[in-house]
C-alpha positions as CSV (number, residue, x, y, z in Angstrom):
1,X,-30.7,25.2,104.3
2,X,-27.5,25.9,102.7
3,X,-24.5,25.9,104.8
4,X,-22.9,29.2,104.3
5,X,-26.5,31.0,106.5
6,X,-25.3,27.9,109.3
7,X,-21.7,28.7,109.5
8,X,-22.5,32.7,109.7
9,X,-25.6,31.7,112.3
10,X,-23.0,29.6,114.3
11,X,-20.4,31.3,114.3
12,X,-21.7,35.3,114.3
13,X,-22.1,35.2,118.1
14,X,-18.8,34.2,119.0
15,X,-17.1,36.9,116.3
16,X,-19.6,39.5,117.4
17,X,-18.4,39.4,121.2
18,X,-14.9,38.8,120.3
19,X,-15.1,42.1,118.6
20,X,-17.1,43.7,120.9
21,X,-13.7,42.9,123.4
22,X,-11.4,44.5,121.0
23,X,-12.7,47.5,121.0
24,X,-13.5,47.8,124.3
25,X,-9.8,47.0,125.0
26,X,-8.9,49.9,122.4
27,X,-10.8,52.5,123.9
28,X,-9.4,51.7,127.3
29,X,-5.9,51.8,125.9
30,X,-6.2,54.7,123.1
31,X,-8.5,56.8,125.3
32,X,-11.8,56.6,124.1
33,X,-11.6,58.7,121.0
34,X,-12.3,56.5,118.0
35,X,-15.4,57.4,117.3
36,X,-14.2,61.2,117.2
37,X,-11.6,60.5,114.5
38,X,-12.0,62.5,111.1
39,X,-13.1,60.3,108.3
40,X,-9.5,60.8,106.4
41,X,-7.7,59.7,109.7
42,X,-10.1,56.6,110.2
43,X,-9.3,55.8,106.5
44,X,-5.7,55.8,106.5
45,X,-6.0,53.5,109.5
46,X,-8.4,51.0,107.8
47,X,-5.4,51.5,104.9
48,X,-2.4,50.0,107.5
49,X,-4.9,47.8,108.7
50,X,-5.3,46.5,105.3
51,X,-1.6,45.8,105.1
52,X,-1.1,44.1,107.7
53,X,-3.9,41.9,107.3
54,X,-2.2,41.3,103.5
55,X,1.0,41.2,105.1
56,X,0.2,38.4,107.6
57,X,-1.8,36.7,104.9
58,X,1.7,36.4,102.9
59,X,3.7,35.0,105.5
60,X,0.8,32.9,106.4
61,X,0.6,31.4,102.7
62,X,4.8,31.5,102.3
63,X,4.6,29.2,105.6
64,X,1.9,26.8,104.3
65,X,4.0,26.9,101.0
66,X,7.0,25.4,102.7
67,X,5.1,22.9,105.2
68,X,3.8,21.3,101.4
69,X,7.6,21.2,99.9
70,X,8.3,19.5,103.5
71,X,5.3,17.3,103.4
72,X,6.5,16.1,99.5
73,X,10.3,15.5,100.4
74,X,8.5,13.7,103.3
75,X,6.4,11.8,100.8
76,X,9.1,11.0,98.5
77,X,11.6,9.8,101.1
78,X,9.1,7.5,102.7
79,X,6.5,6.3,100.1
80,X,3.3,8.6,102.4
81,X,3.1,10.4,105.2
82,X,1.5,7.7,107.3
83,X,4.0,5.3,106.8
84,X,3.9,1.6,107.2
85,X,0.6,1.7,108.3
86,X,-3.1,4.3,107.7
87,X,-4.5,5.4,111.0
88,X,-7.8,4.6,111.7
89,X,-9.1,7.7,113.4
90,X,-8.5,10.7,113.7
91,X,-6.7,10.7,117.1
92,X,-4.3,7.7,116.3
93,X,-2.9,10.1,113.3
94,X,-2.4,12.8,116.1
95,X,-0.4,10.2,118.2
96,X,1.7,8.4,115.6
97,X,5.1,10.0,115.5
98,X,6.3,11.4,112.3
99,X,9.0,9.6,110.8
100,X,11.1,12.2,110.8
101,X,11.1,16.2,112.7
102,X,10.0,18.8,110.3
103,X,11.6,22.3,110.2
104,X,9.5,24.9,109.0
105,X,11.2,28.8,107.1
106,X,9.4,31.7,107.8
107,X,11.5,32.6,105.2
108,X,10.5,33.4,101.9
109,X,12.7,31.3,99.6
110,X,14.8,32.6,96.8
111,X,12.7,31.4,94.2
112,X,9.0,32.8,95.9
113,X,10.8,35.9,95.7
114,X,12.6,36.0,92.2
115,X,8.9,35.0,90.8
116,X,7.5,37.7,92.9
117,X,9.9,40.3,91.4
118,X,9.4,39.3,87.9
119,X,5.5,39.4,88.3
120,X,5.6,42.5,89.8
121,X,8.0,44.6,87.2
């Protein structure tokens, strides 16, 4: 079998009732009235929606962006990231100490946005 039909067998329950609690939270709150909404209203929402997901998704990528420019000054300063010695397992990389604290931007840096301008002119 190939794995993407297991993952969306597995995992379909869980997302199905975690859903199902979302909107039964939102009709609590908003009143019960979604499913009365004109088709241009419930478009314009899935539109926000949409943006914020995108939105999100950039600050998402801009922090995972940064935590690799940390993890390669990390790198280059100590010759790896496990240091003197490779865990074994899994659990002793959770428990070694890294050698140094790591301070992660939610910024977007100077350059991320410079290249973002110029691609989007």
């Amino acid at each position: 079998m190939e794995k993407g039909p297991e993952i969306i067998r597995a995992g379909w329950p869980t997302f199905a009732a975690a859903t199902l609690k979302k909107m039964e939270a939102g009709a609590l709150e908003y009143g019960d009235v979604s499913f009365d909404v004109s088709s241009g209203k419930l478009a314009a929402e899935i539109e926000q929606e949409l943006l914020d997901v995108v939105g999100w998704g950039f600050i998402l990528w801009n922090r995972i962006q940064n935590l690799k420019a940390k993890l390669a000054e990390l790198e280059a300063r100590s010759g790896s990231i496990a240091g003197p010695s490779t865990p074994t397992s899994t659990t002793e990389s959770l428990t070694q100490p890294l050698p140094m604290p790591l301070r992660i931007s939610t910024e977007p840096s100077s350059t991320m946005l410079e290249s973002w301008a110029v691609k989007t002119r």
